[in-house]
N, CA, C and O atoms as CSV, one atom per row, in Angstrom:
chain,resi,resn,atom,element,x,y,z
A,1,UNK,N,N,251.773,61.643,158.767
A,1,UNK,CA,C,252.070,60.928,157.556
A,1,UNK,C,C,251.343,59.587,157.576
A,1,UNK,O,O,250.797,59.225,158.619
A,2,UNK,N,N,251.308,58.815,156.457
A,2,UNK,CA,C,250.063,57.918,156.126
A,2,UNK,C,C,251.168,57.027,155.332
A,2,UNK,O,O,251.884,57.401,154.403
A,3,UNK,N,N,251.099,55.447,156.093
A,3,UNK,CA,C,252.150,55.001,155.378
A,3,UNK,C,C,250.687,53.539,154.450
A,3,UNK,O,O,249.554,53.704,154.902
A,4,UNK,N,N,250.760,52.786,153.750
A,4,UNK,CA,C,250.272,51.631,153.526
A,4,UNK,C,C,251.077,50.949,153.376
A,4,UNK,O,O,252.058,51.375,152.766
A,5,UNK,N,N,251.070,49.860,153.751
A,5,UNK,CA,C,251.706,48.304,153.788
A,5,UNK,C,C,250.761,47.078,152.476
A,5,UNK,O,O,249.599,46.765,152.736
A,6,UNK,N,N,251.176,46.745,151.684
A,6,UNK,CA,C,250.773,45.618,150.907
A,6,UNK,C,C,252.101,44.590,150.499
A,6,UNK,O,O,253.264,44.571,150.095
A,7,UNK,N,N,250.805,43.665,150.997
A,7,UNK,CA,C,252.225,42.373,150.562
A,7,UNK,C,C,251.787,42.400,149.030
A,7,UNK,O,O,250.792,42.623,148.340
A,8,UNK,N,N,253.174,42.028,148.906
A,8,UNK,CA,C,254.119,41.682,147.464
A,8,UNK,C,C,253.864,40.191,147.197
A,8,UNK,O,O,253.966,39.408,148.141
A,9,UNK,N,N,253.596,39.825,146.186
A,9,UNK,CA,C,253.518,38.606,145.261
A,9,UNK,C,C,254.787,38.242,144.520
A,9,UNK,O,O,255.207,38.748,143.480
A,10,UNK,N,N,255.346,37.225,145.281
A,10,UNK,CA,C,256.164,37.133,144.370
A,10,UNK,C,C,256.671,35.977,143.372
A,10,UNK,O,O,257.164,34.864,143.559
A,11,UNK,N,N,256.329,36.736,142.211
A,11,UNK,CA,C,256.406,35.545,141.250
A,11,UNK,C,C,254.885,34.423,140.941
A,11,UNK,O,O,254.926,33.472,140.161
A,12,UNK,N,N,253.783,34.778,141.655
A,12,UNK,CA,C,253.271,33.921,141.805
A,12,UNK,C,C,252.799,33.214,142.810
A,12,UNK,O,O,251.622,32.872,142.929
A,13,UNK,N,N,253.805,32.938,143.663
A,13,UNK,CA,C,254.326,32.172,145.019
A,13,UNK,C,C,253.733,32.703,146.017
A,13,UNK,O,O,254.067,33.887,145.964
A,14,UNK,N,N,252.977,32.540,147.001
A,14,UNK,CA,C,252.753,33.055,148.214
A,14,UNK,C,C,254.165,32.994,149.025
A,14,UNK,O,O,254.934,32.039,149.136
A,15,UNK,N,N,254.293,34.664,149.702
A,15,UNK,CA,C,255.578,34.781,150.188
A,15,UNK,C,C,255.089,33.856,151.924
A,15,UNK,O,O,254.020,33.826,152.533
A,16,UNK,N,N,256.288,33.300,152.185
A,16,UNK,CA,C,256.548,32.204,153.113
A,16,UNK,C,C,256.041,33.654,154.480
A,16,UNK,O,O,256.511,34.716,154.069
A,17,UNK,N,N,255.184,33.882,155.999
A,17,UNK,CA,C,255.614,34.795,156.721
A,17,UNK,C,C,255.896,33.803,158.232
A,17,UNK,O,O,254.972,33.105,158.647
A,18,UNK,N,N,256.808,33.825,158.729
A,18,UNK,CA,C,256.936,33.175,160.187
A,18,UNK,C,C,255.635,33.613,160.596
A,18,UNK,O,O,254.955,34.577,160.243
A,19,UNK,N,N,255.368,32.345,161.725
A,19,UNK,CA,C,254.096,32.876,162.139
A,19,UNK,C,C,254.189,33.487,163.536
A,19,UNK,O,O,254.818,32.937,164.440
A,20,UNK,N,N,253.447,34.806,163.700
A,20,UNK,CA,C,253.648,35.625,164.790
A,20,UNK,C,C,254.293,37.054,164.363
A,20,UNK,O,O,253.956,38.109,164.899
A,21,UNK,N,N,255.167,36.966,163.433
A,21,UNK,CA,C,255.768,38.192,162.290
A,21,UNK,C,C,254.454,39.032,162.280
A,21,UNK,O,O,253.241,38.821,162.258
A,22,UNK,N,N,255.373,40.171,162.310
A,22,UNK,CA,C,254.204,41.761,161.910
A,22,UNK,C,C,255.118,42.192,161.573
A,22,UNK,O,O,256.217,41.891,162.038
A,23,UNK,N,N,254.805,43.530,160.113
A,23,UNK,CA,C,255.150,44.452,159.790
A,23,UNK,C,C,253.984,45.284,159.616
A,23,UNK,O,O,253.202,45.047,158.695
A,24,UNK,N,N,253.737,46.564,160.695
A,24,UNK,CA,C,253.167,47.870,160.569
A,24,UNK,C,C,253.978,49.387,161.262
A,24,UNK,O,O,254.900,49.734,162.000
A,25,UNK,N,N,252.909,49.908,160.440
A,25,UNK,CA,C,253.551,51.484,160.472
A,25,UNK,C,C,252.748,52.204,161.827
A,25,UNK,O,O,251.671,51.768,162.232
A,26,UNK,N,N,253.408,53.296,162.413
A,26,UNK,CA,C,252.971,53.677,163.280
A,26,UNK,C,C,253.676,55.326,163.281
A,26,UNK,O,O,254.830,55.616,163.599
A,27,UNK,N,N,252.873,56.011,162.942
A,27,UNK,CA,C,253.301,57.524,162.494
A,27,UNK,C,C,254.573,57.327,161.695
A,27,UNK,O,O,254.408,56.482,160.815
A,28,UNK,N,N,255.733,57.821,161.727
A,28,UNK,CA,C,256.370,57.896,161.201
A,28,UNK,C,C,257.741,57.288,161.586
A,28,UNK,O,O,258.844,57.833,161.605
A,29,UNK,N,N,257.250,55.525,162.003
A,29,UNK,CA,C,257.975,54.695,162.287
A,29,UNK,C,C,257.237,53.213,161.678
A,29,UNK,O,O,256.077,52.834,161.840
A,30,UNK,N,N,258.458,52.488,160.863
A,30,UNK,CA,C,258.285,51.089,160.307
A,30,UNK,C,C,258.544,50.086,161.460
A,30,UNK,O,O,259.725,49.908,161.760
A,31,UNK,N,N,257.345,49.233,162.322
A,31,UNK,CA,C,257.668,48.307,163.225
A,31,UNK,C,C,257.524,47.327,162.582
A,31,UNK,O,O,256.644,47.250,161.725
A,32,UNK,N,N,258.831,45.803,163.004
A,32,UNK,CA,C,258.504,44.521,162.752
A,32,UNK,C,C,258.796,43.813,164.041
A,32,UNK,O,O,259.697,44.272,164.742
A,33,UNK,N,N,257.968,42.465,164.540
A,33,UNK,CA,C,257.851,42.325,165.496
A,33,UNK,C,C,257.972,40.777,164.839
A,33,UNK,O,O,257.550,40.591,163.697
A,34,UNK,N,N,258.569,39.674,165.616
A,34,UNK,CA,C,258.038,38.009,165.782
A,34,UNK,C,C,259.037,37.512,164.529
A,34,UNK,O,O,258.779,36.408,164.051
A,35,UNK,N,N,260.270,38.337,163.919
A,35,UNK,CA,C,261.195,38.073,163.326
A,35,UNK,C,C,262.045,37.112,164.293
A,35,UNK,O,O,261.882,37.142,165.513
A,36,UNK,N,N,263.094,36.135,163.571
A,36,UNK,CA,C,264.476,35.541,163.729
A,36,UNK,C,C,265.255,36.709,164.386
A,36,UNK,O,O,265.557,37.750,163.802
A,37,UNK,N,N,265.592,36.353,165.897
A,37,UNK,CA,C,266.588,37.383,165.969
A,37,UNK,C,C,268.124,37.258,164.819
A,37,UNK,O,O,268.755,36.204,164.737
A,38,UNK,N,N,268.474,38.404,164.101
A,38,UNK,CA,C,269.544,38.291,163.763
A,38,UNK,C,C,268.994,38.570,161.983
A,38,UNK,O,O,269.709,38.815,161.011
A,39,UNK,N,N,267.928,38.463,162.029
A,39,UNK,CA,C,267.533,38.300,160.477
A,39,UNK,C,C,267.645,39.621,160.129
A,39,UNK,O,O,267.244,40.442,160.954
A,40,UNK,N,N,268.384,40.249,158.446
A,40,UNK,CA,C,268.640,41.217,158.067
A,40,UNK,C,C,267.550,41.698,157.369
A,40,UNK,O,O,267.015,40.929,156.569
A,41,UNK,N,N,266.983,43.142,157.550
A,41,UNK,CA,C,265.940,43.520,157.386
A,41,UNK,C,C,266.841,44.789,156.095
A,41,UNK,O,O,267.979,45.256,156.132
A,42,UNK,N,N,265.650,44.999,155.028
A,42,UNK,CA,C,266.111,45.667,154.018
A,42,UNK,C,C,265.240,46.791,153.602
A,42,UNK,O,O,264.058,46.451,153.547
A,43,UNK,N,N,265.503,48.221,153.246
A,43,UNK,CA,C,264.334,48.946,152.616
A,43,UNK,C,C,265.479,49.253,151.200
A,43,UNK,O,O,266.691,49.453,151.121
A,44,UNK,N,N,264.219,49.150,150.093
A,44,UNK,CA,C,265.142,49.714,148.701
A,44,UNK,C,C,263.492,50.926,148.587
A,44,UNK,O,O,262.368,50.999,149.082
A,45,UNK,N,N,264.339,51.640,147.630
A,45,UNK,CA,C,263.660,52.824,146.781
A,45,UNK,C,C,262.883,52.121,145.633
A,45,UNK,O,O,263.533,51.142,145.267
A,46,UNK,N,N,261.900,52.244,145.037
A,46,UNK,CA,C,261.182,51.635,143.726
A,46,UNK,C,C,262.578,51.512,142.918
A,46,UNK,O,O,262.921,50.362,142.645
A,47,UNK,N,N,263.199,52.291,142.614
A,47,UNK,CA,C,264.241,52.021,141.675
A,47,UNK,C,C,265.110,50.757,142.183
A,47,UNK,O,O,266.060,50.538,141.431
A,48,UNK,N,N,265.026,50.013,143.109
A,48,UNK,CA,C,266.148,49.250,143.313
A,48,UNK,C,C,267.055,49.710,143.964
A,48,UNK,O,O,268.091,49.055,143.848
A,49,UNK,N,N,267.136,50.794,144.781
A,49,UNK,CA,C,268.524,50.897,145.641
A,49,UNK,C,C,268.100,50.793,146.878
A,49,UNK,O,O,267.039,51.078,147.433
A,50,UNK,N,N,269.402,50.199,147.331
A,50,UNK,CA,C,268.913,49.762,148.743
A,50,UNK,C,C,269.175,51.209,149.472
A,50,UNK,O,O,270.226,51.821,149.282
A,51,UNK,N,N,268.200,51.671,150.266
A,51,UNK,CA,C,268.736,52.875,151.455
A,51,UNK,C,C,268.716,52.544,152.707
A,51,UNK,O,O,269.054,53.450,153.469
A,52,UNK,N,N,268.349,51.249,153.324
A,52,UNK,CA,C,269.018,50.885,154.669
A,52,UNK,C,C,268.781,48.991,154.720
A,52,UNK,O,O,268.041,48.306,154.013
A,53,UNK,N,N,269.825,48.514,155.959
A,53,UNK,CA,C,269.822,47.224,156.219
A,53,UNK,C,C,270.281,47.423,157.731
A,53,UNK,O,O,271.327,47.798,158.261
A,54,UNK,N,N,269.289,47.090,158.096
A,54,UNK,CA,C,269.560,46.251,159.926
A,54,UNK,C,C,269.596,45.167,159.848
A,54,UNK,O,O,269.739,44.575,158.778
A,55,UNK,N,N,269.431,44.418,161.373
A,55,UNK,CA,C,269.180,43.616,161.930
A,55,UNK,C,C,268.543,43.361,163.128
A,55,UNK,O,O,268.972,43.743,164.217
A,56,UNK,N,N,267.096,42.453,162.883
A,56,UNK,CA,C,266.113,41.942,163.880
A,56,UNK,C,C,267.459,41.689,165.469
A,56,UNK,O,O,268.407,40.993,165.833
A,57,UNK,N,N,266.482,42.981,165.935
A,57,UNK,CA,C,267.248,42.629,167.968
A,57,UNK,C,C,266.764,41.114,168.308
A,57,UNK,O,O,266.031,40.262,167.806
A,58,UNK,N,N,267.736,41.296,169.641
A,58,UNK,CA,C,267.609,40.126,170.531
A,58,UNK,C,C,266.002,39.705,171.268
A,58,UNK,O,O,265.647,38.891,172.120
A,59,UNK,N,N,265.424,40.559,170.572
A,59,UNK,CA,C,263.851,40.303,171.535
A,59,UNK,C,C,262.745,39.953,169.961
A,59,UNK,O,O,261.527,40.115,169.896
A,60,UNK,N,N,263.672,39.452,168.858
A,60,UNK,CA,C,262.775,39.797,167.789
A,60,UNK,C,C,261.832,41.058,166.734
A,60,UNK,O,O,260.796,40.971,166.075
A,61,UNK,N,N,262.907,42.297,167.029
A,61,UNK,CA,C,262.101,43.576,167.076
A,61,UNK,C,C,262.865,44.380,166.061
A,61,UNK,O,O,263.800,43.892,165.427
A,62,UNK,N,N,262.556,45.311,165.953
A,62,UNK,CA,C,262.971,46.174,164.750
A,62,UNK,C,C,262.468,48.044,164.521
A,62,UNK,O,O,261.759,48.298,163.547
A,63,UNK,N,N,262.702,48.684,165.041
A,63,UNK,CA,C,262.032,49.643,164.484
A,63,UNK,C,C,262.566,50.682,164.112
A,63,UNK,O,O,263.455,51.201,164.786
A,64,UNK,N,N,262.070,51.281,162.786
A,64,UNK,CA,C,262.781,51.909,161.373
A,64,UNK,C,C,261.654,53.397,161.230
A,64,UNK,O,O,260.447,53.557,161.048
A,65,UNK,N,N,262.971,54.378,161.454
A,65,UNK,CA,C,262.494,55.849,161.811
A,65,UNK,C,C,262.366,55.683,159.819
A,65,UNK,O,O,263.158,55.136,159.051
A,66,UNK,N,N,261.195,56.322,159.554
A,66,UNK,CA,C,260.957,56.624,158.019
A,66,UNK,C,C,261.157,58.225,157.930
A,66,UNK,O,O,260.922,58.803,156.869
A,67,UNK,N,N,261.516,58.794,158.865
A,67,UNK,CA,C,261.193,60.768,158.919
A,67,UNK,C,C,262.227,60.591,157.920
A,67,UNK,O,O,261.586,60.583,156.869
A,68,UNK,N,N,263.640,60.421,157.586
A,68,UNK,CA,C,264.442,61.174,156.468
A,68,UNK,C,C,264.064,60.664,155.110
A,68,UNK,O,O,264.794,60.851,154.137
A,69,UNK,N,N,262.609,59.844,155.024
A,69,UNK,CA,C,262.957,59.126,153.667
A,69,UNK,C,C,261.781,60.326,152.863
A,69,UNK,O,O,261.034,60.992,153.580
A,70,UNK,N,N,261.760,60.447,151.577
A,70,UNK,CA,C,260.751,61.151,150.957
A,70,UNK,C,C,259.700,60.687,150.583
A,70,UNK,O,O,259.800,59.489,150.847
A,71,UNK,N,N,258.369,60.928,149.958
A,71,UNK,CA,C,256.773,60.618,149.919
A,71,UNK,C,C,257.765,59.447,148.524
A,71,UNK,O,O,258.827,59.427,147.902
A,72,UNK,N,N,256.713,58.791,148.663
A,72,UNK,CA,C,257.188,57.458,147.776
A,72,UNK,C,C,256.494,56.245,148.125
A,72,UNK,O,O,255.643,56.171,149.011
A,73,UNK,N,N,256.846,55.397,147.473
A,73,UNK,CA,C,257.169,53.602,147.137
A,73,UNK,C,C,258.281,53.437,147.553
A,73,UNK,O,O,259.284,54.141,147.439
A,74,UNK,N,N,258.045,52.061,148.274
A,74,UNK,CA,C,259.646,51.732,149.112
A,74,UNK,C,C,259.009,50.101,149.240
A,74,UNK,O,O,257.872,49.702,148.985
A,75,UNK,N,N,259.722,49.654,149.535
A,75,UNK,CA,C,259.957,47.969,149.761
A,75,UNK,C,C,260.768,47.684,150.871
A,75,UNK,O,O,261.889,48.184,150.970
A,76,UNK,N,N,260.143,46.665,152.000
A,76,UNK,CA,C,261.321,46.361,153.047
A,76,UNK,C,C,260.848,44.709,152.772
A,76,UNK,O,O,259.866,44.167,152.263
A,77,UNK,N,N,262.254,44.196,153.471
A,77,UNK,CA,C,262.445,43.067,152.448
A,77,UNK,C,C,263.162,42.094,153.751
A,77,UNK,O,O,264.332,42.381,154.002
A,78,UNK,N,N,262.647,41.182,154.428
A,78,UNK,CA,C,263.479,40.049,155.201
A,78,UNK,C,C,264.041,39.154,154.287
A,78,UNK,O,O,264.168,39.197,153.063
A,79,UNK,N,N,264.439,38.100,155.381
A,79,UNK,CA,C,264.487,36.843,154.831
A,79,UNK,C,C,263.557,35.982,154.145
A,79,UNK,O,O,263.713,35.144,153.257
A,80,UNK,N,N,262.163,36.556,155.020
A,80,UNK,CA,C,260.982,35.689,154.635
A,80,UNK,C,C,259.983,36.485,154.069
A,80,UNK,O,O,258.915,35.874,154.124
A,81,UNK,N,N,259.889,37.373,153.648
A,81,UNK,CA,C,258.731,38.320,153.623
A,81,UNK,C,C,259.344,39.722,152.771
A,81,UNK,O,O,260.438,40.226,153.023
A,82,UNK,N,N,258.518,40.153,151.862
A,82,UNK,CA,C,258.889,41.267,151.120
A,82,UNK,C,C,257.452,42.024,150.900
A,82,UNK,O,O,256.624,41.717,150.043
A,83,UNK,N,N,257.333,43.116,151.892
A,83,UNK,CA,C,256.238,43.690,151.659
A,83,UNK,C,C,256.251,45.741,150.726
A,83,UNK,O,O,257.268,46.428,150.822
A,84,UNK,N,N,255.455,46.071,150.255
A,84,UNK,CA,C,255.958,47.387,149.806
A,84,UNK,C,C,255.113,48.016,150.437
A,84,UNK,O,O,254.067,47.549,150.885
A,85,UNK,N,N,255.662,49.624,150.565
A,85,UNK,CA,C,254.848,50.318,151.749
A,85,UNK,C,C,255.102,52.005,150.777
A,85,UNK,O,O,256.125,52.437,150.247
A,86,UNK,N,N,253.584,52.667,150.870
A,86,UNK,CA,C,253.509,54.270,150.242
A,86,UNK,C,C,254.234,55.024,151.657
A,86,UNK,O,O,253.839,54.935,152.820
A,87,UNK,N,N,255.139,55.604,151.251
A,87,UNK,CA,C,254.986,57.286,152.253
A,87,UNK,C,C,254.546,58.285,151.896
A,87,UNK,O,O,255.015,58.855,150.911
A,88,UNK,N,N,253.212,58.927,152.809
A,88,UNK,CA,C,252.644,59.986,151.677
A,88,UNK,C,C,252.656,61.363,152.986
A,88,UNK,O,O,252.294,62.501,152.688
């Protein structure tokens, strides 16, 4: 599976990213790395529903199995950063 990652504009605004933060895909897993430990991490569906919320581990880390989600547009969404990502 073939995911793309593009940051989101929002509003105009360049979105704020901690520096050292990554969000990439790696087969059919969403990694974020150099987050706030504790920071709540979000994926919604294009429509606006949210289908999951964690939270950044104790080492700054995160990683989000995408296998149950379907081919789509999706959005994962920190505190600081809102990027949208294809599953194809």
């Amino acid at each position: 599976m073939n995911f793309t990652l593009e940051p989101q504009d929002p509003g105009g605004i360049e979105a704020l990213k901690p520096i050292g933060s990554n969000i990439f895909q790696s087969d059919n897993t969403l990694k974020l790395s150099g987050f706030q430990v504790g920071s709540v991490v979000k994926i919604f569906a294009i429509n606006g529903q949210l289908l999951f919320t964690q939270t950044i581990n104790d080492e700054g880390l995160l990683s989000i199995d995408l296998s149950p989600l379907p081919h789509g547009i999706y959005v994962v969404s920190t505190e600081c950063i809102t990027c949208k990502f294809i599953k194809r």
